[in-house]
C-alpha positions as CSV (number, residue, x, y, z in Angstrom):
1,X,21.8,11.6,12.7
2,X,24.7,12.1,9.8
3,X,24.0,9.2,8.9
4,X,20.6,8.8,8.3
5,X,20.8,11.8,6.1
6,X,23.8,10.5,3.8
7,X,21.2,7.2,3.4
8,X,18.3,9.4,2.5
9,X,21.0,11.5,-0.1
10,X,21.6,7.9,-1.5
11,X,18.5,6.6,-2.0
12,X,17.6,10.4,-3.3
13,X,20.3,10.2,-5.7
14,X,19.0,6.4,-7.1
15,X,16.9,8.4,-9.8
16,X,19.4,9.8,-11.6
17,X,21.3,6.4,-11.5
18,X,18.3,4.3,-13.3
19,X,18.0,3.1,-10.1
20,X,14.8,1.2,-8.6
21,X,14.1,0.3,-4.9
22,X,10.9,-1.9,-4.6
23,X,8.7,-3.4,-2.4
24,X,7.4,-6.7,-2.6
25,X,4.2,-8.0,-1.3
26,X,2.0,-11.2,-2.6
27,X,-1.5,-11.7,-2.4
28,X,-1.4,-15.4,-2.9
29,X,1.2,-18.1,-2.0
30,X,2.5,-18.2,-5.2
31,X,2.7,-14.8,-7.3
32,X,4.9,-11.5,-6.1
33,X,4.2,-8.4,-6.7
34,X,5.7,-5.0,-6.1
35,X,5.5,-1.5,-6.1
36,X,8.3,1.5,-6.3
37,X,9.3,2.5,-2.9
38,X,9.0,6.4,-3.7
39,X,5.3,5.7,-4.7
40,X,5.0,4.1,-0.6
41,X,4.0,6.7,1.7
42,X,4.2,4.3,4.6
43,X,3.0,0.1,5.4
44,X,0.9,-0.1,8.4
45,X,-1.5,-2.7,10.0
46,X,-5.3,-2.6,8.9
47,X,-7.4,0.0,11.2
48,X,-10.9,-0.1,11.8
49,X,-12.8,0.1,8.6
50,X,-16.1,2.2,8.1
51,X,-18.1,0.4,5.4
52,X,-19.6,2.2,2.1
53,X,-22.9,1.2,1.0
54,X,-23.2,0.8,-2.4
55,X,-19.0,1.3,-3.5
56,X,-17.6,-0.5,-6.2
57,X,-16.6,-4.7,-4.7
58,X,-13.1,-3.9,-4.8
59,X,-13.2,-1.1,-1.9
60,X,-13.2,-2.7,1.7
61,X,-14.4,0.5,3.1
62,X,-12.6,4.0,4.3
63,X,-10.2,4.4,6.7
64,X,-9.3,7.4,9.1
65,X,-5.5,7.7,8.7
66,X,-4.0,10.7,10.1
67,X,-6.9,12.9,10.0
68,X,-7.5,12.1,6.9
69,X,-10.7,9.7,4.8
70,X,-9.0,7.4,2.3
71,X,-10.8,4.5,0.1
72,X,-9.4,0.8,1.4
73,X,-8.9,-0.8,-2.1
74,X,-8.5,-4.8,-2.0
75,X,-6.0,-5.8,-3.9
76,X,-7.0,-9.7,-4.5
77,X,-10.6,-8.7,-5.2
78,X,-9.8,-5.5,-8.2
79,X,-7.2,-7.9,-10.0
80,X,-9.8,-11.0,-10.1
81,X,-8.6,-13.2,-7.0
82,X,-11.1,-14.5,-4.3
83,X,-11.9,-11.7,-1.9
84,X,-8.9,-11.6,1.2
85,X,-10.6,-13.5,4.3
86,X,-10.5,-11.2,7.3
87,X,-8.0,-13.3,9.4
88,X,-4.0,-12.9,9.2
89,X,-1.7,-10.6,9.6
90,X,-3.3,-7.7,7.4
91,X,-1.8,-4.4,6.1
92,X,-2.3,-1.4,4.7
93,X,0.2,-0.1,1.9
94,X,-0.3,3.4,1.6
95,X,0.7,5.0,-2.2
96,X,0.8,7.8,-3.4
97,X,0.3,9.2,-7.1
98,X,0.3,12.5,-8.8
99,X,-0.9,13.8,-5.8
100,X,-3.6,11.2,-5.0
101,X,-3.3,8.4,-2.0
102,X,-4.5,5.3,-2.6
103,X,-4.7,2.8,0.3
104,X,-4.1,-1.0,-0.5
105,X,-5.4,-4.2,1.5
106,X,-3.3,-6.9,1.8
107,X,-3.5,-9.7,3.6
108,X,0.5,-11.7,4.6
């Protein structure tokens, strides 16, 4: 257990270091993208979706996580991509921001 807690105080200690940790994800074959690994609450494969009538394009639907309602945004669709086909390994990349989570589709 020691030493998962010195790896925590290392990555905790990457801020005052100018430090970044990232995680990389694409939404096409051939452009990366990537998001600081503080911001990531946690990656986990696409749940059932409950569908809003009437949302913006960009949101796939809401998912329960955790007890929880959170808007499914899709990635490919909100920066102008064609819309993410529903087959693949999909994923949820779960963010969070001055105390807002945002819930990200992607598709591998």
């Amino acid at each position: 257990m020691s030493s998962v807690l010195s790896s925590v105080d290392q990555r905790t200690q990457l801020v005052g270091e100018n430090r970044l940790e990232l995680l990389m994800f694409t939404l096409n074959s051939r452009q990366t993208f990537a998001i600081n690994v503080f911001k990531v609450k946690e990656v986990l494969k696409l749940p059932a979706l409950t569908q809003l009538p009437g949302s913006h394009s960009s949101i796939r639907g809401v998912a329960s996580l955790r007890g929880e309602s959170v808007p499914v945004i899709d990635l490919r669709r909100a920066i102008g991509f064609p819309p993410a086909t529903d087959t693949g390994d999909q994923n949820l990349i779960i963010t969070e921001y001055n105390r807002s989570v945002q819930v990200f589709w992607s598709v591998k």
